[in-house]
ZAGU-175357 format. One record per residue (C-alpha): residue number from 0; residue in three letters; y, z, x. Coordinates in steps of 0.25 Angstrom, whole numbers. Example, Ala and Ser with C-alpha at 12.3 -4.5 7.8 and 13.67 -1.06 7.14 Angstrom:
BEGIN
 num residu    py    pz    px
   0    ALA   -18    31    49
   1    SER    -4    29    55
//
This chain:
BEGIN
 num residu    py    pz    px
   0    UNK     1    18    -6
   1    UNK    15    18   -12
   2    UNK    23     6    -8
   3    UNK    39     6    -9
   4    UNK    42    -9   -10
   5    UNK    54   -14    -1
   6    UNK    60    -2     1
   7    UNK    66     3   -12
   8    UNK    61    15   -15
   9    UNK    48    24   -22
  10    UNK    36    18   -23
  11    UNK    34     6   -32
  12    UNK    20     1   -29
  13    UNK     6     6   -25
  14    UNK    -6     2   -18
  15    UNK   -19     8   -12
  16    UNK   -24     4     3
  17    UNK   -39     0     0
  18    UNK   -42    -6    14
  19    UNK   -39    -3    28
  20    UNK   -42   -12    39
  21    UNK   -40   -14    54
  22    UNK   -29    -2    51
  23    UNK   -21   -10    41
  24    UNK   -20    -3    26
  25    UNK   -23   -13    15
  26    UNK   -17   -10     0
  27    UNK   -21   -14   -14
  28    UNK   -13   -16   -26
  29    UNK   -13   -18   -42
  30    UNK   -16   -34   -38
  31    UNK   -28   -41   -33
  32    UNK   -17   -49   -23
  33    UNK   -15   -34   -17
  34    UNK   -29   -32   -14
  35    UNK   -30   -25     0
  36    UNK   -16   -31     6
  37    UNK   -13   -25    17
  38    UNK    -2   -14    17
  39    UNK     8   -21    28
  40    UNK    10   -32    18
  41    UNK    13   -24     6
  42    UNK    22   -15    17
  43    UNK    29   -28    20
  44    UNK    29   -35     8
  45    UNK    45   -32     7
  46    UNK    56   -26    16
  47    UNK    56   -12    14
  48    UNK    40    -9     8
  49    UNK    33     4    12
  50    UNK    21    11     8
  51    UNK    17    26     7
  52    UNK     3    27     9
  53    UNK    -4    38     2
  54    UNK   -17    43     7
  55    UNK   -24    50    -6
  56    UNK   -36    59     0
  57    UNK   -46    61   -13
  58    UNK   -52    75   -13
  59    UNK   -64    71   -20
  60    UNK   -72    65    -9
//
């Protein structure tokens, strides 16, 4: 997923979702203190933040 921080414009940070639970999206980051946070609190970390979530199907399997 492709995160837009507060609003200002193109991507400027990444993450992976790498747990779902009880319909709730979890994501995880280049820091252990980003391990499995859940998506809303990186949605509303600052005014303005939204995510794209890209759902990449892998053709070998």
């Amino acid at each position: 997923m492709f995160f837009n921080w507060g609003g200002k414009g193109g991507s400027d940070h990444e993450g992976v979702v790498t747990k779902m639970k009880n319909g709730k999206a979890y994501v995880s980051a280049h820091n252990n203190n980003r391990l499995n946070q859940r998506l809303d609190t990186y949605v509303n970390s600052q005014r303005g933040t939204w995510a794209n979530i890209h759902r990449v199907i892998p053709e070998w399997y």
